[in-house]
N, C-alpha and C positions, 0 to 999 in steps of 0.2 A: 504494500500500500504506500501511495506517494503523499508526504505529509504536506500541508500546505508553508512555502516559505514564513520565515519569522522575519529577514529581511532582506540584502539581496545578494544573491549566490552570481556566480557564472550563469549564466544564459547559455544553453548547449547549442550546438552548430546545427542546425535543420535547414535541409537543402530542399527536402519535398514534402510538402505537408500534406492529407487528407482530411477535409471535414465529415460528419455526415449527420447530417438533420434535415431529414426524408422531407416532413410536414410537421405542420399543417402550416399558415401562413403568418400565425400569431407566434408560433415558438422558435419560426426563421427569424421573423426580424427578433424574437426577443436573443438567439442565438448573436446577432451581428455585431452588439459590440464584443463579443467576447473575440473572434474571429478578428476583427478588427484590431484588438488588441494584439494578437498574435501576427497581424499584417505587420504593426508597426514594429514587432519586437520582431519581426523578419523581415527586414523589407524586400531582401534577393531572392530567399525563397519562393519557389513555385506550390502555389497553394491549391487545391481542388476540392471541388465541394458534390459531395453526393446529393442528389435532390431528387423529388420527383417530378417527374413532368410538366406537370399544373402548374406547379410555384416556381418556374424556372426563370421566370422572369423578376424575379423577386431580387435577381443576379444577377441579370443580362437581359437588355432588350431585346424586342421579339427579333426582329430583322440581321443581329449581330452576332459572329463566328462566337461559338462556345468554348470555345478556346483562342490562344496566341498573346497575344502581349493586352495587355488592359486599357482601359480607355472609359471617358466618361461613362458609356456605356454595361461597363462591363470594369466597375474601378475594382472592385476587390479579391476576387479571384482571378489564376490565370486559365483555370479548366473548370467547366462546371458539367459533372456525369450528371446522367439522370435518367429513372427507371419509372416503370411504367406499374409499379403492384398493383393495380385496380384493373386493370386488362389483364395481366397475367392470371391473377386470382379468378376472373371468368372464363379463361380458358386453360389451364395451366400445362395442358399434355398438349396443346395445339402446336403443328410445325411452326406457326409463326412466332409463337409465344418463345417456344425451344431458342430459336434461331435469337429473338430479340435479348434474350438474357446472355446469350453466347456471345455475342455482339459487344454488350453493356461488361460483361465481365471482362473481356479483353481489351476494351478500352479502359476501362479501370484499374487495370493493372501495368498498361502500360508504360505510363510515367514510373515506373517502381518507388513508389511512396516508401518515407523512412519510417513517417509516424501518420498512424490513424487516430482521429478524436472522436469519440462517439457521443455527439450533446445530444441525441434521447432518447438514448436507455432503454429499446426495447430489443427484443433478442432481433428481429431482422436488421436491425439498424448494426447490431454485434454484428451479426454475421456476414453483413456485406463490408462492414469495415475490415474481418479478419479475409473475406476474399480479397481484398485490395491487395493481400501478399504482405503489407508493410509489417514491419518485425515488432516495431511495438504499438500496442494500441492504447488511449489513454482511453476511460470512461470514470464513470463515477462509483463507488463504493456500493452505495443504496438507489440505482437506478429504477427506472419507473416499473421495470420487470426484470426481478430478481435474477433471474436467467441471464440474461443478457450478461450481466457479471464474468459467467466463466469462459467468456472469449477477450476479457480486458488483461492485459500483459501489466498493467497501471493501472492500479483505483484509487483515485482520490475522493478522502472526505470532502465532500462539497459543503460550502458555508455559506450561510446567508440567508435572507428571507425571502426577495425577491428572482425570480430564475434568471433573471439576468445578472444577480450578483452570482448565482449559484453558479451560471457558466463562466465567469470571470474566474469564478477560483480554480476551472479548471485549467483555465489559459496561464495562470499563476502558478501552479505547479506545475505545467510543464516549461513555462521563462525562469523558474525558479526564484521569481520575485515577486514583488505586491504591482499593479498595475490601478492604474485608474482607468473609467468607466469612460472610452474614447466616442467622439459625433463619429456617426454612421453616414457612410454614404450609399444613397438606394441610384441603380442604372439611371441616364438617362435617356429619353426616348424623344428626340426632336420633333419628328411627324406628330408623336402623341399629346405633346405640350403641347403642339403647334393648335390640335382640336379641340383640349381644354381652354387653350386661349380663347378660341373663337364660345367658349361657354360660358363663362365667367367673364367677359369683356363688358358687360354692363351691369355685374355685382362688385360694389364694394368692397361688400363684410358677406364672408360667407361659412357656413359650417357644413360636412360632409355625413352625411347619417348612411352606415350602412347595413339596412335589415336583415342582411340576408346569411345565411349562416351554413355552414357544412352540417351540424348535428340540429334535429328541429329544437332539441332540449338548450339550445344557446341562442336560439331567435329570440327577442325581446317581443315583449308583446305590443303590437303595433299601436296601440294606443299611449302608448308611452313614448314611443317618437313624435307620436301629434303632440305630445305636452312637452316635450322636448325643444320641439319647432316652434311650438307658442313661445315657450319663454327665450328662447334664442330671438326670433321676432321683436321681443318686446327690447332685445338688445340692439335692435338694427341688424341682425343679422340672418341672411336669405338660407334656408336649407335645400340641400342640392343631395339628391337619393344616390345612390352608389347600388351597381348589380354587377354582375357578373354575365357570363355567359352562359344563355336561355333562360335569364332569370329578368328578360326586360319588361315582359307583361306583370310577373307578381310584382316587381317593382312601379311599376305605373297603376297600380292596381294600389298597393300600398300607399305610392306616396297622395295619389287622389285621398285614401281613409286620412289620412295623419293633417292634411288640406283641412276636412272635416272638422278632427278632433282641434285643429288651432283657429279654427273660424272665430272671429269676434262677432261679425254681426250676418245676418243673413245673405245678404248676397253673396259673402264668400263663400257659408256653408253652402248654398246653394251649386256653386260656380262647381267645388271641391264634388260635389253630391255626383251633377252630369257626368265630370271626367272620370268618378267612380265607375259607375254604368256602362261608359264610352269604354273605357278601357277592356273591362269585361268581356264587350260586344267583338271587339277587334282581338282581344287574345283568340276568340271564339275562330276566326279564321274563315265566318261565314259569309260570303259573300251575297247572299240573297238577304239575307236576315236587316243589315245594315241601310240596305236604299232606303227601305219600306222604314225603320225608325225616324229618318232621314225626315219623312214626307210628316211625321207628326211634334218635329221640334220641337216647334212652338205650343205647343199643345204641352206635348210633355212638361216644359221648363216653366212655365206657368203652372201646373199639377206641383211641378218640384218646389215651387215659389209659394205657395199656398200651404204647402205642407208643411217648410218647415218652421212656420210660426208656431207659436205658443209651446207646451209641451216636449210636441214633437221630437226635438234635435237630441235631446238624452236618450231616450230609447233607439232611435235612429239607428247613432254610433255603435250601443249595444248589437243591435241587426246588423249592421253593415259589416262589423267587428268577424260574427259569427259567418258571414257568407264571406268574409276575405280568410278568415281560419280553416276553410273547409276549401276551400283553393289552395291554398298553401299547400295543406294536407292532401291534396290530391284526393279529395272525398268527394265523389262526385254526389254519392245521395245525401251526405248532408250539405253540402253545397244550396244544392235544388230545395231540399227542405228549409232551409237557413231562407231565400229567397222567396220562398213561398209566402215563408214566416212575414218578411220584410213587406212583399208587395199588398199580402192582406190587411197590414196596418196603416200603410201607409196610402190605399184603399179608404178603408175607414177613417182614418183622418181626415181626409179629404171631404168625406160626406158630410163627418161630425162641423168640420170649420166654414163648408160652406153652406150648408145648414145652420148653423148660428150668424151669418152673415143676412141670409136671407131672410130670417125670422125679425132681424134689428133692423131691417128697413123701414121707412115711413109706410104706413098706410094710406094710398090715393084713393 
């Protein structure tokens, strides 16, 4: 077991270094200052980072060689491997599968890494680090899966509260010194600024909400972005939804709800209400469905303007709440039932408020 420095030792000569922290997108970046810290405690070494596919860009811009000498784009590593385990996992005997790991392992080993670092701790993470060939591996003592342990060459007690201190201590036992907690730099992507520019060129102040999540159990419940976006609003500040890809319909679907939930006065809740619906209708991909709503706009936006006075707009969000949950969820009969739920009340509203309209008119 490699103890953690008391203060500072010799720094050993490392010529080729290995990273590997597979995923997910929270625990790369939380990995990067540590990695960083070892950029700077090496600057000639050749550094390589294991990753998966998805998040590769986390490292290097979409359009820019994955290897060769670094560059805005591509500042911190000089190679970034990376594997495919969610297709493998669905086919795993498949020839193409065979052939892509064969591939991925021989590129991996190619550089002959001196040292492997495994920031997380699961046995595949071990074991593609001890495929790299490299002689020693560093990981942590009490990793996220105990397993994982008996392919580390090196265990360090890891220290700290935060996991990014906890990765610092490991970059600290293999510098054999104390480090401080270095700015990270993320790829840049020119074309990509270049589209955010043209997005943000008539906001201010702006804040990035984003809903959307790998595990459902880590999505926020969307009504709590709407109260989010309210009180940033009240800061002068525009919120701007963030998706991924094929996630652009729940997220227009979303940020219409959250619209809703930060309406102050009617017309916006109204405005937020339509693009709710609208959005729906265009996820739907119907192309008959669509003219024919088309034809009763006006109609509608009036029924929508009517409704939601008085009462209304609390219960509303609740409904609207449970037909954007059942989307999400990919639940198609509560979906329908959630909508049913919606369109029957807000049905009746309608009758109940223009019925009390009608009833307070003068008598001619």
């Amino acid at each position: 077991m490699v103890s953690l420095p008391t203060g500072r030792e010799s720094t050993p000569a490392i010529e080729r270094l290995l990273i590997v922290r597979l995923s997910a997108m929270g625990d790369i970046i939380h990995a990067l200052p540590a990695v960083t810290a070892l950029r700077n405690a090496f600057p000639s070494a050749s550094i390589g980072w294991l990753i998966e596919e998805r998040w590769a860009e986390l490292l290097c811009a979409l359009r820019t060689p994955r290897s060769g000498p670094r560059s805005p784009e591509r500042p911190l590593v000089d190679r970034v491997h990376t594997v495919d385990t969610k297709t493998w996992r669905s086919a795993p005997f498949a020839q193409r599968t065979l052939g892509s790991i064969a591939v991925g392992l021989s590129q991996l080993r190619a550089p002959h890494y001196e040292v492997a670092v495994d920031l997380q701790g699961a046995v595949r993470s071990a074991l593609m680090a001890r495929w790299s060939n490299a002689a020693t591996i560093y990981g942590e003592t009490q990793p996220r899966e105990n397993a994982a342990s008996i392919w580390y060459t090196r265990q360090v007690m890891a220290s700290g509260t935060h996991v990014i201190e906890q990765n610092m201590s490991v970059a600290e036992a293999i510098v054999r010194h104390r480090l401080e907690i270095p700015n990270v730099e993320f790829p840049r992507d020119p074309s990509a600024e270049e589209r955010i520019d043209k997005i943000v060129k008539d906001v201010s102040a702006f804040a990035i909400l984003n809903p959307g999540a790998g595990w459902g159990a880590k999505q926020w419940p969307a009504e709590r972005y709407g109260e989010v976006a309210r009180e940033l609003g009240k800061l002068g500040f525009k919120s701007l939804v963030n998706f991924g890809p094929g996630e652009e319909d729940l997220a227009l679907i979303r940020a219409a709800y959250e619209g809703m939930a930060a309406a102050k006065v009617n017309e916006k809740f109204v405005e937020a209400d339509i693009a709710f619906h609208q959005s729906i209708y265009f996820a739907t991909r119907n192309e008959f469905f669509w003219p024919i709503a088309q034809m009763f706009d006006v109609t509608l936006r009036q029924s929508f303007t009517i409704a939601a006075r008085g009462s209304h707009r609390a219960r509303a969000l609740v409904e609207h709440h449970a037909v954007l949950e059942a989307i999400a969820t990919r639940n198609s009969e509560a979906a329908r039932e959630a909508t049913d739920v919606l369109l029957k009340n807000s049905a009746d509203d309608l009758v109940k408020i223009r019925g009390r309209e009608f009833a307070a008119r003068p008598k001619t």
